[in-house]
C-alpha positions as CSV (number, residue, x, y, z in Angstrom):
1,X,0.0,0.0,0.0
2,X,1.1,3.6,-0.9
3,X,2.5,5.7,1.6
4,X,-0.1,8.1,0.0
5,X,-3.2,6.0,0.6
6,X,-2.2,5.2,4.2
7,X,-1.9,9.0,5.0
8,X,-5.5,9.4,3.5
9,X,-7.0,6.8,5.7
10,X,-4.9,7.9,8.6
11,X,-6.3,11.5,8.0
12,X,-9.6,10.2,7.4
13,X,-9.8,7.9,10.9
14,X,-8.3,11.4,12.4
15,X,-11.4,13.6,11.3
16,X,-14.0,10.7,12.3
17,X,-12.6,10.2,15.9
18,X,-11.9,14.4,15.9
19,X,-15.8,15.2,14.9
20,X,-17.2,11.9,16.9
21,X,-15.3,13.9,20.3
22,X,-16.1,17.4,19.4
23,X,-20.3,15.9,18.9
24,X,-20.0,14.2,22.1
25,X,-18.9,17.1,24.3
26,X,-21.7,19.7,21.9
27,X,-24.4,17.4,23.1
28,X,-23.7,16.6,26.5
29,X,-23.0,20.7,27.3
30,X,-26.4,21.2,25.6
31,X,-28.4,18.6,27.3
32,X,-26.6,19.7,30.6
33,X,-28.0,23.4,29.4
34,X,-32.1,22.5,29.2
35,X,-31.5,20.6,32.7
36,X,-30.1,23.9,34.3
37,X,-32.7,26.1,33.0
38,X,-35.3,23.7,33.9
39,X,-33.9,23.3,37.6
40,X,-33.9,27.1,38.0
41,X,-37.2,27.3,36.3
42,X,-38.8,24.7,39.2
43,X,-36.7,26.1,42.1
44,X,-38.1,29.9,41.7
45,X,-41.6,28.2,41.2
46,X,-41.2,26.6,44.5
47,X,-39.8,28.9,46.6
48,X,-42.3,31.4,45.4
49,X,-44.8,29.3,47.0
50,X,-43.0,28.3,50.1
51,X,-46.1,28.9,52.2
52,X,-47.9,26.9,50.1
53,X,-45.9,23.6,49.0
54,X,-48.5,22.3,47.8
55,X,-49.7,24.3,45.3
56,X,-45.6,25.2,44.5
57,X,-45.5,21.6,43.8
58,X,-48.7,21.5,41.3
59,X,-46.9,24.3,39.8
60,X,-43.3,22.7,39.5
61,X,-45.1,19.6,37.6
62,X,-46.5,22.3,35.0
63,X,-43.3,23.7,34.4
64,X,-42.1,20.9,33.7
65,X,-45.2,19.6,31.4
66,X,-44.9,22.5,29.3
67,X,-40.9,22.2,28.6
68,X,-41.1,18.8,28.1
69,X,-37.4,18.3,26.7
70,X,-36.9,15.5,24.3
């Protein structure tokens, strides 16, 4: 084989795994984005209500109905 052809493949393995790393970290910061607005979404809904938990709580579960996240 061609010192040519293995540089392609070499280069080619080298931009999968480089893409495939840089995807993973894209996702996971974005996922870990929608979970920290939805904590802080829930958390001022409930201590707005903190003399009534109950009703804090009903609200909590429809903040987090309506930003249902896939």
């Amino acid at each position: 084989m061609k010192i040519a052809t293995r540089l392609t493949i070499l280069l080619v393995v080298l931009t999968v795994l480089v893409a495939l790393t840089v995807g993973w970290f894209a996702v996971d910061a974005s996922t870990r984005s929608l979970y920290s607005s939805l904590d802080q979404q829930i958390n001022a809904v409930i201590r707005s209500g903190v003399g009534h938990p109950d009703a804090a709580l009903s609200d909590a579960l429809n903040v987090v109905q309506e930003n249902e996240y896939p």
